[in-house]
VMD Tcl script that builds the backbone (N, CA, C; Angstrom):
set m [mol new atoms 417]
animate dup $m
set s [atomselect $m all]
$s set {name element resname resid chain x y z} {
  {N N UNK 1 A 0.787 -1.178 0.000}
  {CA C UNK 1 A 0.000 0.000 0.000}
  {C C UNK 1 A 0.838 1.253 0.000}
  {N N UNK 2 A 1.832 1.257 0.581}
  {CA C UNK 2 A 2.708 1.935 0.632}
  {C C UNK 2 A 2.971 2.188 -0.628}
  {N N UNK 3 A 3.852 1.290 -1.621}
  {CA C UNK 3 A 4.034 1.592 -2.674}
  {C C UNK 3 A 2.765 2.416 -3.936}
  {N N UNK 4 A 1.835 1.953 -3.596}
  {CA C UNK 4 A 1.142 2.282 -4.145}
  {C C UNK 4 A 0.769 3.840 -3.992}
  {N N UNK 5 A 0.910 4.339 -2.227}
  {CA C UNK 5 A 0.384 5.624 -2.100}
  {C C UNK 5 A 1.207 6.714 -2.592}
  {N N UNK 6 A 2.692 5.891 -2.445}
  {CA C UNK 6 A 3.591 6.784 -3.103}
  {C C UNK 6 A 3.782 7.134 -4.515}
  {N N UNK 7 A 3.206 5.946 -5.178}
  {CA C UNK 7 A 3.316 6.189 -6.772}
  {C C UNK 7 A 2.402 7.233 -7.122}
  {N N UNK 8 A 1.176 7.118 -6.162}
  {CA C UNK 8 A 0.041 7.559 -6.395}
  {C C UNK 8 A 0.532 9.154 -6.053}
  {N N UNK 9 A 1.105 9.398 -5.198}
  {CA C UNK 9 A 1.691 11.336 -4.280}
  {C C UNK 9 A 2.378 11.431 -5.494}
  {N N UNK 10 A 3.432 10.405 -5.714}
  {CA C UNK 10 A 4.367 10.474 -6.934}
  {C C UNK 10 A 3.954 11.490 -8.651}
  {N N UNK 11 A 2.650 10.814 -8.844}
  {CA C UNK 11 A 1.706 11.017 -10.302}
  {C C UNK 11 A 1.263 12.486 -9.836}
  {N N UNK 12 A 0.592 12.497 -8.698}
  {CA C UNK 12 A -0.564 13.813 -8.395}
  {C C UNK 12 A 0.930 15.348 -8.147}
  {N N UNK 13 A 1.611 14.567 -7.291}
  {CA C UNK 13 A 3.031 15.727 -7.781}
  {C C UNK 13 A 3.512 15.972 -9.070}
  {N N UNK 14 A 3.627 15.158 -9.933}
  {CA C UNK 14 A 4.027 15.272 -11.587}
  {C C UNK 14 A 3.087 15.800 -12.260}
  {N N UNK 15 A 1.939 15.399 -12.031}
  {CA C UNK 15 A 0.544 15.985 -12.542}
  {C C UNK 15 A 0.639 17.798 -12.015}
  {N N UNK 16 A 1.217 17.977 -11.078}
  {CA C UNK 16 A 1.278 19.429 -10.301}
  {C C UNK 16 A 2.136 20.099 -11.319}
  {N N UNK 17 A 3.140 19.466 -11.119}
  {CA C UNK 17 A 4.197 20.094 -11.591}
  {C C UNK 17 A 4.499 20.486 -13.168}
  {N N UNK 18 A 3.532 19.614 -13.287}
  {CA C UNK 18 A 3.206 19.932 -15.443}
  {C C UNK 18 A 1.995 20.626 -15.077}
  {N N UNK 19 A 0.999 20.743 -14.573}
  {CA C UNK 19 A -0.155 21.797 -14.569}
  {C C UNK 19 A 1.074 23.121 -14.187}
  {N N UNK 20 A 1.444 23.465 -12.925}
  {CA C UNK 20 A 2.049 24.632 -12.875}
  {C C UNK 20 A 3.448 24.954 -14.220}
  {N N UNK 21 A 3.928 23.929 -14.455}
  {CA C UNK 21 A 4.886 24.532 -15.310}
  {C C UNK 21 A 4.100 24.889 -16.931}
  {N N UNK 22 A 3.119 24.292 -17.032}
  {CA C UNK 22 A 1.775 25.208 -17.981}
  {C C UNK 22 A 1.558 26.072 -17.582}
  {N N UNK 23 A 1.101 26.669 -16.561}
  {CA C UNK 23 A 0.357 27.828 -15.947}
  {C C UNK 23 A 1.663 28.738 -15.927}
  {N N UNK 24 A 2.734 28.390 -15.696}
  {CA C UNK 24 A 3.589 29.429 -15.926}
  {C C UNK 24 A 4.450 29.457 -17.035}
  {N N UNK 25 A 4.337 28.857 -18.052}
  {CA C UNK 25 A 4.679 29.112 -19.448}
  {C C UNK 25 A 3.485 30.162 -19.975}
  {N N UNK 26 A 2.367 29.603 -20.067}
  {CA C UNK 26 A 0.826 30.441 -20.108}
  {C C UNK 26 A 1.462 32.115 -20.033}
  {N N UNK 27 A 0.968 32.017 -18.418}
  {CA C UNK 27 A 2.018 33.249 -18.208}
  {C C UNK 27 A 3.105 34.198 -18.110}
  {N N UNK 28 A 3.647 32.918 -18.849}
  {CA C UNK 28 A 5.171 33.631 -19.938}
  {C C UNK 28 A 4.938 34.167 -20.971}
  {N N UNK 29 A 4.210 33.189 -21.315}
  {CA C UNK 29 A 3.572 33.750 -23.232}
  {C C UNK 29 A 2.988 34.811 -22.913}
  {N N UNK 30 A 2.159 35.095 -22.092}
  {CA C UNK 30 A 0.976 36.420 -21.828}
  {C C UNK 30 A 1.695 37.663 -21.798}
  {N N UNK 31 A 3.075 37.557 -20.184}
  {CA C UNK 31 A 3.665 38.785 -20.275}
  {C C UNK 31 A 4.363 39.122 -21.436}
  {N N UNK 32 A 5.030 37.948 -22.372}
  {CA C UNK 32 A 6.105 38.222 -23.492}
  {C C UNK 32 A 5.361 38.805 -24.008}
  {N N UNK 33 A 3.602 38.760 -24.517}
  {CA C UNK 33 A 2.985 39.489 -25.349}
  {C C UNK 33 A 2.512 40.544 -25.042}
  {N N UNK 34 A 1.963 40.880 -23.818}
  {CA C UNK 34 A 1.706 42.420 -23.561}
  {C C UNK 34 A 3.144 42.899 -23.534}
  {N N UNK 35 A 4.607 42.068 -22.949}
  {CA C UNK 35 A 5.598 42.926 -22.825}
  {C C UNK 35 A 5.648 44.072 -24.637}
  {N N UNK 36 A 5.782 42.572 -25.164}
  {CA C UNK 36 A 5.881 43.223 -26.883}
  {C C UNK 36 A 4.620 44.424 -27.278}
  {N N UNK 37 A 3.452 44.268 -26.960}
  {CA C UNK 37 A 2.521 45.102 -27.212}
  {C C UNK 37 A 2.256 46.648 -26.499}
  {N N UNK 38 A 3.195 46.624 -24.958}
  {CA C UNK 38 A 3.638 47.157 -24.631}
  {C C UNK 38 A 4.941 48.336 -25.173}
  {N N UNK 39 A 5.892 47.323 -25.766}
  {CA C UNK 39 A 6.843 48.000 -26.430}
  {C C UNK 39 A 6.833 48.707 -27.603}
  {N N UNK 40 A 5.537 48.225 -28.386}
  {CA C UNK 40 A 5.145 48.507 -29.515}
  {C C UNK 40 A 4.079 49.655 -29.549}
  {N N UNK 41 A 3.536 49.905 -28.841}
  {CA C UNK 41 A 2.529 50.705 -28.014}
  {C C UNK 41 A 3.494 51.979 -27.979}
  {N N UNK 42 A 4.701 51.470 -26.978}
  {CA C UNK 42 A 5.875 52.692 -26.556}
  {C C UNK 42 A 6.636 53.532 -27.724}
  {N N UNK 43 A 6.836 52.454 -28.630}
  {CA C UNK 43 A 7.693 52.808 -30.152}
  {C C UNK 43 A 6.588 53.486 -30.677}
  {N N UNK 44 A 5.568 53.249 -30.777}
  {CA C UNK 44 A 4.749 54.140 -31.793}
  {C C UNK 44 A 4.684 55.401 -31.340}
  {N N UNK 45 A 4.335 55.670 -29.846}
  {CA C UNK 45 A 4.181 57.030 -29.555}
  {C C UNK 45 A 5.339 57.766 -29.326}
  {N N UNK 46 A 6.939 56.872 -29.255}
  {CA C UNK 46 A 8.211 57.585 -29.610}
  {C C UNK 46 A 8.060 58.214 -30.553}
  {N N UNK 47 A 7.614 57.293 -31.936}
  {CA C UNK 47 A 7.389 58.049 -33.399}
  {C C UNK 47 A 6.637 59.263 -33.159}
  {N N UNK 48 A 5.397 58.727 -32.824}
  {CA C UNK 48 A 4.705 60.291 -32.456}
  {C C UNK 48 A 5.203 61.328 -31.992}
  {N N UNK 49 A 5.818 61.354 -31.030}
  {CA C UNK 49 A 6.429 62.572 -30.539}
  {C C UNK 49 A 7.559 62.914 -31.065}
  {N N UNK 50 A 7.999 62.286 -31.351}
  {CA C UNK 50 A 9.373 62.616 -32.694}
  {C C UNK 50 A 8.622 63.405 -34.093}
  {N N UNK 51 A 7.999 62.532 -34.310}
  {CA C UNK 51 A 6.764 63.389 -35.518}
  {C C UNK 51 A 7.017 65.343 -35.263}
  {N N UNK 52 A 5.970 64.937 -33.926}
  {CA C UNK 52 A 5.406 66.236 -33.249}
  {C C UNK 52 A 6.719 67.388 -33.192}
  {N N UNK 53 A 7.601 66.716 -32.756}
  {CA C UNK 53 A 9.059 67.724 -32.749}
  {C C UNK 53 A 9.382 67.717 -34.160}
  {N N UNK 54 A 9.609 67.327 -34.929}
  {CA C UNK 54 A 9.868 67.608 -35.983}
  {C C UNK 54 A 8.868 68.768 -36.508}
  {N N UNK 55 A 8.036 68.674 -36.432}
  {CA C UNK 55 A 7.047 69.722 -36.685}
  {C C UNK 55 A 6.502 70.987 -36.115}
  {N N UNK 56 A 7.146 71.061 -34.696}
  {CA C UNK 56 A 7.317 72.156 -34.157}
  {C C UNK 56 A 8.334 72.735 -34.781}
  {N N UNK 57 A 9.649 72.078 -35.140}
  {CA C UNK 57 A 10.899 72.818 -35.039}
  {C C UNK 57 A 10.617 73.400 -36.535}
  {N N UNK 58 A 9.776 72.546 -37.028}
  {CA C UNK 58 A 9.727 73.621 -38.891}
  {C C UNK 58 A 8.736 74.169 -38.456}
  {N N UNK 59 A 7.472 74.357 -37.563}
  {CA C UNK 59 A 7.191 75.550 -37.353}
  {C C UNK 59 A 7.897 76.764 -37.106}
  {N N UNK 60 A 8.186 76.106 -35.698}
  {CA C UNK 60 A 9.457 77.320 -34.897}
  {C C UNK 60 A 10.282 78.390 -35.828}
  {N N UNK 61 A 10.919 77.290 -37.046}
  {CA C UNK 61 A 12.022 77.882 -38.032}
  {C C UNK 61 A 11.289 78.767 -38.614}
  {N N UNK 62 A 10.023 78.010 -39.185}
  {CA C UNK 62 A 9.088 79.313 -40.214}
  {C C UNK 62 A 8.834 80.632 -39.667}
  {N N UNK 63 A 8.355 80.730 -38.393}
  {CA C UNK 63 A 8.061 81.724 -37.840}
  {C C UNK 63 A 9.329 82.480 -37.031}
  {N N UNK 64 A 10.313 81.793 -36.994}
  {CA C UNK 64 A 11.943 82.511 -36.835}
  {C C UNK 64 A 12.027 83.375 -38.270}
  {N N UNK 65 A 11.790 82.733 -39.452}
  {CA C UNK 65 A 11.816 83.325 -40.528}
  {C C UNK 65 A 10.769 84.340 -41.096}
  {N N UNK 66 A 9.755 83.927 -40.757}
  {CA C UNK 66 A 8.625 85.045 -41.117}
  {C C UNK 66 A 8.744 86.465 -40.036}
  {N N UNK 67 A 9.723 86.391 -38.787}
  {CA C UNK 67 A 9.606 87.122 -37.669}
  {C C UNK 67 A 10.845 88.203 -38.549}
  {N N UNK 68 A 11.835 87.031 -38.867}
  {CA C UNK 68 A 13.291 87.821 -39.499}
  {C C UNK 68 A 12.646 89.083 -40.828}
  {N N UNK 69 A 12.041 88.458 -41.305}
  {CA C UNK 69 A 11.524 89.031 -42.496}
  {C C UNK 69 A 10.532 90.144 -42.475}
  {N N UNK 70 A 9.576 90.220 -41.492}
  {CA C UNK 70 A 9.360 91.381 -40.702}
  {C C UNK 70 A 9.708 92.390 -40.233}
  {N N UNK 71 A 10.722 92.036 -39.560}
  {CA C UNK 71 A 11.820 92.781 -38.786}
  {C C UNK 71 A 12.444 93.543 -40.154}
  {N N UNK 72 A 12.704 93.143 -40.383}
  {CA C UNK 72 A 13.758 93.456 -42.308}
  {C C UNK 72 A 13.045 94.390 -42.849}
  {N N UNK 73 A 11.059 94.213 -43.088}
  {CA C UNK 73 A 10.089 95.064 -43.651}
  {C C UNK 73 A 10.524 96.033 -42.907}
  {N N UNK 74 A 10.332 96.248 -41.499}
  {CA C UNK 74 A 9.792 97.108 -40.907}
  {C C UNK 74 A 11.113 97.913 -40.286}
  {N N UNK 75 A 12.241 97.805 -40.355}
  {CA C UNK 75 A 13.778 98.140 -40.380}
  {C C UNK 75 A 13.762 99.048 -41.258}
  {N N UNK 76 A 13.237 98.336 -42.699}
  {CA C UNK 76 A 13.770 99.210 -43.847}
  {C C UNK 76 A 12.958 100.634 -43.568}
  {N N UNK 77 A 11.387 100.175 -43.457}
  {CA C UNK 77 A 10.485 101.436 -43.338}
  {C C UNK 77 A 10.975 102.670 -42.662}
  {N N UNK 78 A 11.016 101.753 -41.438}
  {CA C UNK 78 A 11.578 102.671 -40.259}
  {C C UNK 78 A 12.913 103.981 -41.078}
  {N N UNK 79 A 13.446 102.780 -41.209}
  {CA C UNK 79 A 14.621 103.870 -41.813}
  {C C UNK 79 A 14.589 104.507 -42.763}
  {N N UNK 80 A 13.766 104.598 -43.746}
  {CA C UNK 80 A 12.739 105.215 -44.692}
  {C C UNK 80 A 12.292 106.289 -44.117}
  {N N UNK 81 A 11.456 106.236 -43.206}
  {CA C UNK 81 A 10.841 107.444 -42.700}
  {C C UNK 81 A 11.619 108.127 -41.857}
  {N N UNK 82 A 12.916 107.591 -41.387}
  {CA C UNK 82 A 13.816 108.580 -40.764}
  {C C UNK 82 A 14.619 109.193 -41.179}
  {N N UNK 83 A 14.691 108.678 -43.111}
  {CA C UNK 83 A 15.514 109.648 -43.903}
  {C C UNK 83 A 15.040 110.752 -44.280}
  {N N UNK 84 A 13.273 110.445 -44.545}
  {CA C UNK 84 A 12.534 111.489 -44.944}
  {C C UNK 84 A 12.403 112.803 -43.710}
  {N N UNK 85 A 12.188 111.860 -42.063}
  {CA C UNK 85 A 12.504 113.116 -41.398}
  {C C UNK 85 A 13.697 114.162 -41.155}
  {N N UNK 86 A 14.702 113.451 -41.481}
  {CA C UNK 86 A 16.205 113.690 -41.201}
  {C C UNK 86 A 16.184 114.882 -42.355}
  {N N UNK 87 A 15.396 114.592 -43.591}
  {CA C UNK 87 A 15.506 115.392 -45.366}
  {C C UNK 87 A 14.731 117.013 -44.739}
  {N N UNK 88 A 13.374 116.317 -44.027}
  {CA C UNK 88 A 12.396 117.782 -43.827}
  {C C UNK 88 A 13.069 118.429 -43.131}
  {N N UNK 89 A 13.890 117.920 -41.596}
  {CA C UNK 89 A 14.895 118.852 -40.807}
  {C C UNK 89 A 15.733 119.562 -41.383}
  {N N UNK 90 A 16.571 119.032 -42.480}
  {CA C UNK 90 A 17.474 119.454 -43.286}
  {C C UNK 90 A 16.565 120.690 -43.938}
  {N N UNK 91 A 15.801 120.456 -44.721}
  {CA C UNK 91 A 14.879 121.413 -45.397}
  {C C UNK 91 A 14.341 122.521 -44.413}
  {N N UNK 92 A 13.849 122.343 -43.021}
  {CA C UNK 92 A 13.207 123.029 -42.322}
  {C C UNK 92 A 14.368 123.903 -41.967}
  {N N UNK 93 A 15.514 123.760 -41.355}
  {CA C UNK 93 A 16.542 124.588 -41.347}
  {C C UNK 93 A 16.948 125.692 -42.298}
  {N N UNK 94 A 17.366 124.927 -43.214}
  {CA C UNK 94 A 18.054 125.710 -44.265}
  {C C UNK 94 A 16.494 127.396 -44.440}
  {N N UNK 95 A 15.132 126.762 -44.550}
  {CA C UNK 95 A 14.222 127.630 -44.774}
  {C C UNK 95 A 14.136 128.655 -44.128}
  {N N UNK 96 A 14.025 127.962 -42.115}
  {CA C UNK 96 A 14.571 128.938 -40.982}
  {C C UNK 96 A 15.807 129.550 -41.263}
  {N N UNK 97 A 17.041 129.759 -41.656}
  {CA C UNK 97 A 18.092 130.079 -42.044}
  {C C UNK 97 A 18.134 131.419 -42.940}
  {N N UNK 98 A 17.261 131.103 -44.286}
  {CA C UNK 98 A 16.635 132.117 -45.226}
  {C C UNK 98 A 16.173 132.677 -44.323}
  {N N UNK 99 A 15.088 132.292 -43.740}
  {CA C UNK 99 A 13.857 133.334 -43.375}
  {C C UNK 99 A 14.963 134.554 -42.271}
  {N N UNK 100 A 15.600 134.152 -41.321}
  {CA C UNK 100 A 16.216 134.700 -40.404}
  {C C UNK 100 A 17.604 135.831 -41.320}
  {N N UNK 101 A 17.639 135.243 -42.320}
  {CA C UNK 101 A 18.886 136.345 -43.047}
  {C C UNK 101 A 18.293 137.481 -43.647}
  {N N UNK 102 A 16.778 137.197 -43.768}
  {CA C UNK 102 A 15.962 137.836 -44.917}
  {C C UNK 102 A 15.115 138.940 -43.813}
  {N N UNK 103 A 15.193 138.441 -42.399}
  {CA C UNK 103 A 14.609 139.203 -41.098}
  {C C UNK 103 A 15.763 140.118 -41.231}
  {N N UNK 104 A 16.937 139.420 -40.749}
  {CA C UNK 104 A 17.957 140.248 -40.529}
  {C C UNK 104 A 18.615 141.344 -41.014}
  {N N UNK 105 A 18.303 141.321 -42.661}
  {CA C UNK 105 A 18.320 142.528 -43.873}
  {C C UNK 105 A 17.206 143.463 -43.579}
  {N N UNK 106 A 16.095 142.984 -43.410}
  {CA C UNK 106 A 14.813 143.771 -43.454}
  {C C UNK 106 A 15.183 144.860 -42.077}
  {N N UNK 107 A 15.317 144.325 -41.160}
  {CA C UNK 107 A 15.648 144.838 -39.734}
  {C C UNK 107 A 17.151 146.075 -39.939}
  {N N UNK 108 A 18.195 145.545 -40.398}
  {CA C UNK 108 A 19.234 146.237 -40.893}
  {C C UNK 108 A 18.608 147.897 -41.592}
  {N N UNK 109 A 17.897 147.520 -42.858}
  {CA C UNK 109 A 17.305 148.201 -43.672}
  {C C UNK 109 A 16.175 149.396 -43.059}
  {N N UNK 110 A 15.554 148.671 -42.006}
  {CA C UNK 110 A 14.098 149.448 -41.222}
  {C C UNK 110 A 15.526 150.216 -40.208}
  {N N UNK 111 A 16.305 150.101 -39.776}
  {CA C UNK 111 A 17.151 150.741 -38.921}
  {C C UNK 111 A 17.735 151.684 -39.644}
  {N N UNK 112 A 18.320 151.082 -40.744}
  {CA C UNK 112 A 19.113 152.360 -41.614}
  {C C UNK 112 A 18.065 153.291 -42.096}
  {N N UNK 113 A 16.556 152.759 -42.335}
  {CA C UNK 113 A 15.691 154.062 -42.721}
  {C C UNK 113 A 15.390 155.084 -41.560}
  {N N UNK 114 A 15.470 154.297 -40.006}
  {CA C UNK 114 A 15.350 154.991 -38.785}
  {C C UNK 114 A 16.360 156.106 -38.854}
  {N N UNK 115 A 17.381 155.582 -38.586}
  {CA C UNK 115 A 18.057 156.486 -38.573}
  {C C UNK 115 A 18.948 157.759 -39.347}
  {N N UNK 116 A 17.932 157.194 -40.714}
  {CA C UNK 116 A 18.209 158.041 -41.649}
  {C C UNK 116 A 17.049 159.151 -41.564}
  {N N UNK 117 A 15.832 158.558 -41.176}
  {CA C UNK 117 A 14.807 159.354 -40.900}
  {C C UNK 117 A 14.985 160.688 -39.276}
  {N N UNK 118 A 15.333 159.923 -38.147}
  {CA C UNK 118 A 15.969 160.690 -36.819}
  {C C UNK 118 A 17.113 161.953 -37.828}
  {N N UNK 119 A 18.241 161.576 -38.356}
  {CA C UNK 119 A 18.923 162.368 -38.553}
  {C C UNK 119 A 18.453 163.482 -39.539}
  {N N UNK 120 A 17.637 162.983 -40.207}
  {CA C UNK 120 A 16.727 164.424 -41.275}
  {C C UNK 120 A 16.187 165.276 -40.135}
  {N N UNK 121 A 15.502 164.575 -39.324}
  {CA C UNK 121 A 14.513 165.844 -38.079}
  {C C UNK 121 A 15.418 166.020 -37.439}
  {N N UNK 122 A 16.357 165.505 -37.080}
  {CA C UNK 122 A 17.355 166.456 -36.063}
  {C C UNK 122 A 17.834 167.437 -36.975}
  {N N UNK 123 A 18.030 167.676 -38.321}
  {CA C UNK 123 A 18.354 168.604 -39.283}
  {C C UNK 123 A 17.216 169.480 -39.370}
  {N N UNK 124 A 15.886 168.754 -39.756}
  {CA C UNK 124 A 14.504 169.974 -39.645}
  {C C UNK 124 A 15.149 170.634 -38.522}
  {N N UNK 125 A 14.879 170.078 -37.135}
  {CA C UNK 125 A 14.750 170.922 -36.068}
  {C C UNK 125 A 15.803 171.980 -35.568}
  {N N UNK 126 A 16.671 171.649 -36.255}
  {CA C UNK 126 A 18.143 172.345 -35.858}
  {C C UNK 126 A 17.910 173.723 -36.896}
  {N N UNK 127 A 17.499 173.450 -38.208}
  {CA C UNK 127 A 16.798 174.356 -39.283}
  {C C UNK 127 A 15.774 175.263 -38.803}
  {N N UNK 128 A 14.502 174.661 -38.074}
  {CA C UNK 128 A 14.270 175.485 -37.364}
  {C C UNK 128 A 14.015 176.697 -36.871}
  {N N UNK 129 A 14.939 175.778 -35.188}
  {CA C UNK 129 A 15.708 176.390 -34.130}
  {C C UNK 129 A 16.313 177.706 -34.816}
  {N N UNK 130 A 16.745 177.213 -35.909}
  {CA C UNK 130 A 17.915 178.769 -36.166}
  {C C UNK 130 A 17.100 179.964 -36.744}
  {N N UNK 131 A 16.136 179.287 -37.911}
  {CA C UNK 131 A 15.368 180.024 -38.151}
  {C C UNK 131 A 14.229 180.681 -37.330}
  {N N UNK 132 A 14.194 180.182 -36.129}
  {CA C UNK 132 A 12.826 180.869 -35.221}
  {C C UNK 132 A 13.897 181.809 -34.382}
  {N N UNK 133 A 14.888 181.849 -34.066}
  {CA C UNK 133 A 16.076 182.046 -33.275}
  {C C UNK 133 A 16.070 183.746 -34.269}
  {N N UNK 134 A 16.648 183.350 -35.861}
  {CA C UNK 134 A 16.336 184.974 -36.647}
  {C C UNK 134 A 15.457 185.768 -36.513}
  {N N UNK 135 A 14.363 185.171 -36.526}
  {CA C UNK 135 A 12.966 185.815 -36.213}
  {C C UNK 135 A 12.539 186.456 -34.916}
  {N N UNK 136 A 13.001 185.792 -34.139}
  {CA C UNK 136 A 12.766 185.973 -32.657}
  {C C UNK 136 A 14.366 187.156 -33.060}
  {N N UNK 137 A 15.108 186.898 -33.235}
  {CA C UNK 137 A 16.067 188.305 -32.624}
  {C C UNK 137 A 15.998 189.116 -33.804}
  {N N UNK 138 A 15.640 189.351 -34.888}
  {CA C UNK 138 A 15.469 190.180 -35.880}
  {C C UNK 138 A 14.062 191.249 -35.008}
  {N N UNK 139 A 13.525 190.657 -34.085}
  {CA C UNK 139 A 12.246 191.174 -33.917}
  {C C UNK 139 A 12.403 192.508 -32.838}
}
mol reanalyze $m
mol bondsrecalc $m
mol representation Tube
mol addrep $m
């Protein structure tokens, strides 16, 4: 009986031991395949985000370039309209310049008539003086 119970523990242990070494092959195969589906899962959305950067950075560049090119429009303008102001200053001067030489003659001229005019009446009056001076002592 003995022999027998042992053959018998013997089988139901071997019988164990091939059920569990199934059950954990089973579950070898299972993790190897989510591992892989897992990894494959991971690689794709590497791609993806590699994608995604790639496509920022030729955004990024475009709009580095459309920003440069802007800048360039609006440089040139700028400096465009600061030649034209720099031209009217130039112009506005030189005009103030005239105008002030053309004051300065006029003023010269209104003085030299002043005092060409003062020195005639100081001559009337001195003319006059002499003549009221005869009159008065002739009298």
């Amino acid at each position: 009986m003995s022999d027998l119970k042992l053959e018998n523990e013997n089988r139901q242990l071997k019988e164990t031991i091939i059920s569990l070494r199934n059950k954990l092959e089973l579950l070898h195969s299972q993790m190897q395949k989510s591992f892989q589906s897992d990894m494959s899962d991971l690689h794709n959305r590497i791609k993806q985000l590699e994608s995604t950067i790639v496509d920022i950075r030729k955004e990024l560049d475009a709009s580095k370039f459309s920003n440069m090119k802007s800048m360039e429009n609006v440089t040139v303008i700028k400096n465009s309209e600061i030649a034209q102001l720099q031209d009217t200053i130039i112009s506005l001067r030189d005009r103030l310049e005239k105008i002030k030489i053309e004051y300065d003659k006029k003023m010269q001229l209104q003085m030299s008539d002043f005092l060409a005019e003062k020195k005639q009446l100081k001559k009337t009056i001195f003319e006059l003086r002499e003549m009221l001076e005869r009159q008065h002592a002739a009298k």
